[in-house]
N, C-alpha and C positions, 0 to 999 in steps of 0.2 A: 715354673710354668710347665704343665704339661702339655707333654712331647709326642706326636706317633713314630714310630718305626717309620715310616714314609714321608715323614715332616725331612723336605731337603731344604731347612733353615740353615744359617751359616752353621748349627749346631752341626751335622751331619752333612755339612758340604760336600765334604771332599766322599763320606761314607756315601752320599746318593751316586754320589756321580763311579764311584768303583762295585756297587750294587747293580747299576745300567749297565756297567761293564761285563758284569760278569753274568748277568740275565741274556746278555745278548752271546756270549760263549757258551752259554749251559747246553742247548739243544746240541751241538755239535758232535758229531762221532769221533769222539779221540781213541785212538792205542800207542804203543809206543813210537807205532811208524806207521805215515799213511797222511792220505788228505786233511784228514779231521786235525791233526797237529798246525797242520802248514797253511789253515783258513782261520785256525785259534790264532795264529803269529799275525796274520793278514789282518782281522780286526785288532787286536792288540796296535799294530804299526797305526790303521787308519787312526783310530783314538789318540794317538800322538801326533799328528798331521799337525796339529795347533804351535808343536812344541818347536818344530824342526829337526824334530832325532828318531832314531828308526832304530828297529832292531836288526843288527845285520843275518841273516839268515846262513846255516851252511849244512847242506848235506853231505849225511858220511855214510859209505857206500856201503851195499851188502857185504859181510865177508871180514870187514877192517877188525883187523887186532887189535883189541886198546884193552892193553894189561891182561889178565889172564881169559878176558872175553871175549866174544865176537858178534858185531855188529849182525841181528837178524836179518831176514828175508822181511821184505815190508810184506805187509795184509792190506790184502783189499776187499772191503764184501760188499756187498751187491743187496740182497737179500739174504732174511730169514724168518721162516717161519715155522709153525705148526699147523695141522689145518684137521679138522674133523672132516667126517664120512660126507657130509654133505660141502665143503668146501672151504666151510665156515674157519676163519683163522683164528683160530683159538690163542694165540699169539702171535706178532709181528712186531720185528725192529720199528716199524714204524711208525709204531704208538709208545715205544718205550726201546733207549739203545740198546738197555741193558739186559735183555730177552735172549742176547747170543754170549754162548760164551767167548771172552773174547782172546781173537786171535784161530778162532774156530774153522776146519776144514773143511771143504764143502761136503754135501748129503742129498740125497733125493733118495727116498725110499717111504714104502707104507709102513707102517709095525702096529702089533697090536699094543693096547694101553699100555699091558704088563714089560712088554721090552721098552715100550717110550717111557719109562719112569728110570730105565738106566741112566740115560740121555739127559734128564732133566733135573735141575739143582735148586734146592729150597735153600731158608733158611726157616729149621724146624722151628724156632725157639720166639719168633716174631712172624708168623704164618701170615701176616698180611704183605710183607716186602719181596721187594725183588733183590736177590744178593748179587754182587758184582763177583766176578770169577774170571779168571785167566787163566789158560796155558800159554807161555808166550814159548818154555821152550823145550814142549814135547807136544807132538803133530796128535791134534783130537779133535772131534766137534761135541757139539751139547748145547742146549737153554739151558735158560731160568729163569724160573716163575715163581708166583706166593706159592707159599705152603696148603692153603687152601681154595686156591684156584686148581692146584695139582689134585688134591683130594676132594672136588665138587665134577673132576674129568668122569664123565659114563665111559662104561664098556663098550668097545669098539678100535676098530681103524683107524692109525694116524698119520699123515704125511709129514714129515721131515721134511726140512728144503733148506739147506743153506747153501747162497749160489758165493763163491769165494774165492782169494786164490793168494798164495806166499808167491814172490816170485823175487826175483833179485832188484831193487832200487833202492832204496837208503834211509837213514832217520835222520829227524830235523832237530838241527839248536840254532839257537837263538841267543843273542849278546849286544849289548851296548855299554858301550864306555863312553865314561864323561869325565874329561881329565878336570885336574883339581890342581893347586898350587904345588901338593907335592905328590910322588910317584906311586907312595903308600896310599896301599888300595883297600875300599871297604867293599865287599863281596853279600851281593843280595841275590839268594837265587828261589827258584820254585820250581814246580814241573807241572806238562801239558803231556797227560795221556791219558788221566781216566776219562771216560765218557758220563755225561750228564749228574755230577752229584760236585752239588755245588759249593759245601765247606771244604769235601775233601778234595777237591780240585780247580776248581773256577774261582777262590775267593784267592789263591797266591800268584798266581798271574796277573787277577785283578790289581788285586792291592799291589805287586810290585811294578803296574805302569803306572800306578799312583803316585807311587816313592819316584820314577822316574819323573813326570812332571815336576814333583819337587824339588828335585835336586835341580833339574834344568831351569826352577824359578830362579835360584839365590845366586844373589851380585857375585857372591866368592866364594870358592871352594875351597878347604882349605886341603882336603883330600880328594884324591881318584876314584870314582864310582864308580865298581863294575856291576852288572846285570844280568843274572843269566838265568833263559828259560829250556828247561831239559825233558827229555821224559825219566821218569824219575828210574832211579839206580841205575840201568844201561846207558843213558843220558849223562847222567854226572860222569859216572866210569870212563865213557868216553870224552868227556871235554878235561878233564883230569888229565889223562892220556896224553892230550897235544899241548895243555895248558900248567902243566903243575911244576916246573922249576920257575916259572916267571909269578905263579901263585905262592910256593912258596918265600920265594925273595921279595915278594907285594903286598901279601896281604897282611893287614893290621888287624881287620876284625872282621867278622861274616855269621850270616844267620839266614838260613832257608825257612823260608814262609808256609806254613802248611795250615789248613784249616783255622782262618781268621777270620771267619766271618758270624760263626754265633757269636751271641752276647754271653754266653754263662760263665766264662772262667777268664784267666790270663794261664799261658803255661810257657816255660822254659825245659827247654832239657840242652843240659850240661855236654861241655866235653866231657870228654876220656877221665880225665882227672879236675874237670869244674875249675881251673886256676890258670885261664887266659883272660889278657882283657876282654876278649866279648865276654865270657862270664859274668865279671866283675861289671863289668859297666850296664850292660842290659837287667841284669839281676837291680841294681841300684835304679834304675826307671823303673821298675816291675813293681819295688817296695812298697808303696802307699797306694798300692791298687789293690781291689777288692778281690777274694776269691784268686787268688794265685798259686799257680801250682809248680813246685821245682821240681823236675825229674833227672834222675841220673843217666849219663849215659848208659847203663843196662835198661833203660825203659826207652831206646830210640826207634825209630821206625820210617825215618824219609831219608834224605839222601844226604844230613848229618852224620851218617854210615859212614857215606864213602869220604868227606870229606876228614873227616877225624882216624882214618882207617892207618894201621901199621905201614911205613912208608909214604905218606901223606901228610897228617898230623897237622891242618891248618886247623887256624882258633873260629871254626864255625859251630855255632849252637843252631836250634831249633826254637821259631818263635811259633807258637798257637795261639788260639782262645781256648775250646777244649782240644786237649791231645787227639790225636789219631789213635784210634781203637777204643776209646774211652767213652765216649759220648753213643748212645745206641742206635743211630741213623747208619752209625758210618760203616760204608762200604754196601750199602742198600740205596732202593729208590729213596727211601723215606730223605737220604740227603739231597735234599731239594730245596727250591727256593722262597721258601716259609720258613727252613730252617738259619738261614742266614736274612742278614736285615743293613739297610744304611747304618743304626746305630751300631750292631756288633762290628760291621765295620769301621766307624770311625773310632770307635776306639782301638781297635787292630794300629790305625793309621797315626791315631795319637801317639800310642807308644813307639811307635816307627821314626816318628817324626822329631820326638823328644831326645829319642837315643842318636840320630843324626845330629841334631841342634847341638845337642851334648857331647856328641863327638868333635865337630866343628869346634866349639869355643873351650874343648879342654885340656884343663895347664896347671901346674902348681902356681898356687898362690899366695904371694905375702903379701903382711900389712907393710905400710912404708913408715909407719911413726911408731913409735916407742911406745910400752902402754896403750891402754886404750884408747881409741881416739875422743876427740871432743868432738861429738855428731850434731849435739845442738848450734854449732856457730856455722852448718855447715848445710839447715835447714835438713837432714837426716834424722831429728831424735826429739820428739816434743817438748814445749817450753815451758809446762805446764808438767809438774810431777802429783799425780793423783793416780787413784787405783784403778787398775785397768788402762792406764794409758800405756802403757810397758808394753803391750799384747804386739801390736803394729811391728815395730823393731826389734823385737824377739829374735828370727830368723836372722836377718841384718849381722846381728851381735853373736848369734851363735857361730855366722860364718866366719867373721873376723876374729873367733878366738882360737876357730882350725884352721886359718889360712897363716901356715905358720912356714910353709916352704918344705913340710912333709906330707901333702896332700894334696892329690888333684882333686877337681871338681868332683868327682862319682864318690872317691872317699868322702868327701864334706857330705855331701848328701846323706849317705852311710851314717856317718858319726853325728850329723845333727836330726837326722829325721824329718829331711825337708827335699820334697823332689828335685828334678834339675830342673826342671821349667820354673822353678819360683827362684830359686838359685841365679839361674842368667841375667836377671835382669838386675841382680842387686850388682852382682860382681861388675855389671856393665857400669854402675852408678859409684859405687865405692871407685873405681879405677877412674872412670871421668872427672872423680874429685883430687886425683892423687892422692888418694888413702890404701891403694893395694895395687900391687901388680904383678904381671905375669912374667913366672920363671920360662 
């Protein structure tokens, strides 16, 4: 049946409903510190109101040492703009956030064209975009605009005006735990600080109060959920800082969410050395999926940094669609909301959702009887031997010849070429018959 991108059938359920999510975050002004984080967290929590779980909020002060960093001066701005001779604003925040550079000092001054071109950041190479830019920590002001909005400006008089100011108040995280049967903890994080581009930041917030509602749907847990929203690098560094002996004695597995809401790829990027269960397991969900890309830890770029980092060394990877830096919107206006869709995200959420499921129900498994079993007495295995009826119980058969008591689930998967989502339900049916069970 075809499908649109905006069809929120059960096919893209969960994908509409974390697209609404993240439409309704995109306008916001986010930087690493400041309102725009702390109204992101505020919708996020309402959108949970249904679940009964919040995210607890905690600000950490200008100045705090966490590890070899420190905690900036929050930003506040006000206004910015540029304005021609006759008034006219040639640009403003307030048709586009990304027009200031951010974290930018305040300005009020006229200048002619030739000096405002100091001040002002293209991106030569895609002359219709606005590039996103930061100094978060060397004190400057500056725009940015297309390349050919800059090169259509006449000769003349320009006013500057950023009205702004760093002053001492603090940056926000964000966390929820959902305890699980045992204390071993699965670690989902993302971050809230870029402003308006919505793969490379609106779709991992999105999608992980997604995953929260999930976990908060199911009867039993068999693990600890934790949830953490940062701004990305100074953000992790610091929740690291007051959280990372009880992270490292907790955590089982972890993966930071970053640009999941196109459709065009799957992507992983590896720890340090690609050989922790998150590797291992999420790579085995990834497998029969189209367009997948595995990156090494030398290709990382979100806050799988810090977590994988010397003196750290927890088993978190990086999950995408397309990687960060990869895809040519990213870090421009052009990352907007045509470029992500309900369906790129549901698939984001499918894989999300299989590799929890999969983590939930996984175990070594043996057969309990000797030999093959006899599946025909047991309405498992057709009664009728003709060609093509083998097809059905293929899988069945493949897994009972690896469930030998040296393989969990993600290896069978592995070694028979069969996802975990087809996998579960057989192991649930062989074990209800007492023909396998778990180690």
């Amino acid at each position: 049946m075809t499908q649109s991108v905006n069809d929120h059938t059960n096919e893209v359920r969960e994908g509409g409903r974390i697209y609404a999510l993240a439409s309704r975050i995109f306008p916001l002004f986010r930087s690493i510190t400041g309102e725009g984080v702390r109204q992101t967290l505020a919708v996020l929590n309402e959108s949970l109101a249904d679940c009964g779980v919040q995210f607890a909020i905690t600000e950490v002060p200008t100045g705090t040492k966490v590890f070899d960093w420190t905690v900036p001066k929050e930003w506040r701005i006000r206004e910015a703009y540029i304005a021609d001779e006759k008034g006219h604003h040639v640009i403003d925040i307030k048709e586009h956030n990304l027009h200031v550079l951010g974290y930018a000092t305040s300005v009020d001054c006229i200048v002619p064209l030739k000096e405002l071109r100091q001040y002002v950041y293209t991106q030569e190479d895609q002359p219709d975009v606005i590039p996103y830019v930061t100094s978060y920590y060397k004190e400057r002001f500056g725009f940015c605009m297309s390349q050919n909005q800059l090169d259509a400006l006449p000769e003349g008089d320009y006013r500057m005006v950023i009205d702004s100011e760093l002053f001492d108040g603090s940056m926000t995280i964000a966390d929820l735990v959902l305890p699980g049967d045992s204390d071993e903890e699965i670690l989902i994080t993302s971050y809230t600080c870029h402003p308006s581009m919505a793969n490379n930041e609106c779709s991992g917030p999105a999608l992980l109060t997604e995953l929260v509602r999930y976990v908060c749907s199911m009867e039993k847990r068999r693990y600890t959920y934790r949830f953490v929203l940062n701004p990305e690098t100074i953000g992790a560094i610091t929740y690291l800082s007051t959280h990372r002996a009880h992270l490292q004695s907790h955590v089982k597995a972890g993966v930071v969410l970053s640009c999941v809401g196109d459709d065009r790829a799957y992507s992983i990027i590896h720890t340090k050395y690609a050989d922790t269960f998150t590797d291992r397991t999420l790579a085995a969900v990834l497998a029969d999926r189209p367009g997948v890309h595995a990156y090494s830890f030398l290709d990382r770029g979100s806050d799988e940094r810090q977590y994988n980092a010397p003196g750290i060394d927890l088993p978190v990877v990086a999950f995408c669609r397309t990687r960060h830096g990869v895809y040519p919107e990213y870090h421009t206006s052009a990352d907007n909301l045509d470029l992500v869709s309900p369906r790129g995200f549901q698939g984001a959420f499918d894989v999300m959702k299989e590799w929890i499921d999969g983590l939930e129900h996984n175990a070594y498994y043996r057969t309990t009887v000797l030999c093959e079993p006899q599946l025909g007495k047991r309405g498992l295995y057709p009664t009728e031997s003709k060609k093509n009826s083998y097809g059905g119980v293929k899988t069945m058969m493949a897994l009972i010849a690896y469930a030998d008591g040296k393989n969990d689930l993600f290896d069978i998967s592995r070694l028979v070429h069969a996802p975990v989502r087809a996998l579960l339900p057989i192991v649930e049916e062989l074990c209800a018959h007492g023909l396998m069970e778990r180690l």
